[in-house]
NUFITI-952801 format. One record per residue: x, y, z of N, C-alpha, C in turn. Coordinates in steps of 0.1 Angstrom, whole numbers, plus 5000, padded with zeros to 4 digits. Last residue first. Example, Ala and Ser with C-alpha at 12.3 -4.5 7.8 and 13.67 -1.06 7.14 Angstrom:
% NUFITI-952801
512849785071513749895071512950005079513249435078512349555078513249675078
% end
This chain:
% NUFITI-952801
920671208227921571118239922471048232918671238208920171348207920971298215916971098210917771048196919171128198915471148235916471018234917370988222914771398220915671398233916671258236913171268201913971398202915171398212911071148219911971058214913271178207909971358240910771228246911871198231908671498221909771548223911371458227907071308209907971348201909371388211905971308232906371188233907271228220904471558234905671508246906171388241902971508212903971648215905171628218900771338221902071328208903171458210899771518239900471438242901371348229899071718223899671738236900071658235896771578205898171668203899071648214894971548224895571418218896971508210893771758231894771648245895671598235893171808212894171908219894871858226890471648211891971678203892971728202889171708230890071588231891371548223888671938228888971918236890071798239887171918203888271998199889371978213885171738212885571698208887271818199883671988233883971798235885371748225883372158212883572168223884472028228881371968192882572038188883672058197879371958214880071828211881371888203877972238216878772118229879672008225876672278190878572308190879072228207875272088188876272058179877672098187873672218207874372058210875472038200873172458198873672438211874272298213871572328173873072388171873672398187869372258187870472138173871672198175868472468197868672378206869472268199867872608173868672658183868972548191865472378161866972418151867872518167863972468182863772338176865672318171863272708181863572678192864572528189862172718151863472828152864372748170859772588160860672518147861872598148858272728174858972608175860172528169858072938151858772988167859272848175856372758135857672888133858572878144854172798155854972668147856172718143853673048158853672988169854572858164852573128129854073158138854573108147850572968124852072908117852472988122848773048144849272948145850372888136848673358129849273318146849773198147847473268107848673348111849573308125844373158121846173138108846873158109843573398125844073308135845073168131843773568104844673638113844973508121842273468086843773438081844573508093839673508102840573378099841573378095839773768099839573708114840073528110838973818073840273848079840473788091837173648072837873608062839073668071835273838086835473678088836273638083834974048067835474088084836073908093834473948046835974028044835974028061831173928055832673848049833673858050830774178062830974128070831773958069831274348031831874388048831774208059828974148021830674178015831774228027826974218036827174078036828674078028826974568027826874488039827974298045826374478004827474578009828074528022823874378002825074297996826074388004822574588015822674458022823474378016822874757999823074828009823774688020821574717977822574707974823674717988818874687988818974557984820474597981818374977992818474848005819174767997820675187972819175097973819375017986822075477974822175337973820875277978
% end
C-alpha cells in the first residue's frame, strides 16, 4: 500500500473512530431520557392505581351501607 493510500486509510479509521464516539454519546443520552420517561409513566400508574385504591374503597363503603339499610327496610317490611 502507498503512503498516500495508507493516510486515506488512516483519515477513514479515525473518522469511523469519531463517528462511533458520537453515536455512542447519543446513545447514552436518549437512554438516560428513556429511563426518565419509563420513571415518568411508573410514577402515573403508582397514582392511578392509589386513586383506584381510594376510590374502590369508597365504593365498598358505599355498598355496605346500602346493604344495611336494604336490610333495615326488609326487616321493617316483614314486621
Amino acid at each position: 500500500m502507498n503512503q498516500e493510500t495508507r493516510e486515506h486509510a488512516e483519515r477513514l479509521n479515525q473518522e469511523t473512530r469519531e463517528h462511533a464516539e458520537q453515536l455512542n454519546r447519543e446513545t447514552r443520552i436518549l437512554i438516560e431520557a428513556l429511563h426518565d420517561d419509563v420513571r415518568g409513566v411508573a410514577d402515573g400508574v403508582l397514582q392511578v392505581n392509589a386513586r383506584l385504591d381510594r376510590l374502590e374503597q369508597s365504593v365498598t363503603e358505599q355498598f355496605e351501607q346500602h346493604d344495611k339499610r336494604l336490610m333495615r327496610l326488609e326487616a321493617n317490611r316483614i314486621k
